[in-house]
Phi, psi and omega in degrees: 000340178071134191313351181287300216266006166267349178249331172276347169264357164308330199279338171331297208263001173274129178250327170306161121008258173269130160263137145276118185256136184270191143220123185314327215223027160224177168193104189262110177286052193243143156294120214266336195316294202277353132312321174291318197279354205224010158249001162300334172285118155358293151348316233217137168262317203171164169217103185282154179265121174245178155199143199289117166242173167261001164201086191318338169350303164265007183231148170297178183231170205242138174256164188182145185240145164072354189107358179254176185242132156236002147160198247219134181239165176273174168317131192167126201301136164109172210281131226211163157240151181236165182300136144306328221093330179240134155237176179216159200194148188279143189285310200280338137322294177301317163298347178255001227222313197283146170263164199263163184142212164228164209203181193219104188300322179269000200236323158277273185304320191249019184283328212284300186284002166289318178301297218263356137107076155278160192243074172304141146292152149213147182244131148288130188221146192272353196314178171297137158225135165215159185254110185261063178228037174234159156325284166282357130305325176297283113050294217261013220257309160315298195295297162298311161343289207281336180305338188238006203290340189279350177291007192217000000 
């Protein structure tokens, strides 16, 4: 189904205010609270977690005016913001806007809901980061764990 369509069939069962969304395959060492507190503004559909690198290459950048995501850039080398990985999003957002199938949350939906004039917010954070979505970063996965453990 692709991350899109595992999260629009998740959502049946959410009830809450805001969904929190993970991405399996990063791990990001952040207190999540004054993210969480800052999708409560009115303002806001919803905020994704960035982080600053210095070099962005491998991953797409998150572009942002004022603190909004205005949109989503490809991949290209030097310093940046990148996806963290984790968001939180108002549930009754998300129930009208994802469609069922199968889909991609970052290569579709939410390219989709910028389009369709969503307000993301986004926070930055210096927290440990890493993408274990390779065989070696995975490898390395541990080793960061215990290298951070006093950040959690």
């Amino acid at each position: 189904m692709g991350t899109g369509g595992a999260i629009a069939e998740s959502l049946a069962d959410i009830a809450t205010d805001y969904t929190l969304i993970l991405n399996g395959d990063t791990l990001l060492l952040s207190d999540f609270s004054p993210a969480l507190a800052r999708v409560a503004d009115a303002n806001l559909d919803g905020i994704i977690l960035a982080r600053s690198l210095e070099d962005t290459g491998r991953y797409g950048r998150l572009s942002t005016e004022n603190g909004i995501l205005s949109r989503f850039e490809e991949k290209r080398p030097g310093q940046g913001l990148i996806n963290g990985g984790v968001y939180a999003f108002r549930t009754r957002w998300l129930k009208d806007n994802l469609g069922a199938g199968v889909s991609s949350f970052e290569v579709d939906i939410l390219p989709r809901m910028l389009a369709n004039g969503a307000k993301i917010g986004v926070f930055t954070t210096d927290a440990p980061f890493i993408d274990i979505g390779t065989p070696e970063t995975l490898a390395e996965a541990g080793t960061f764990v215990t290298n951070n453990k006093g950040c959690f």
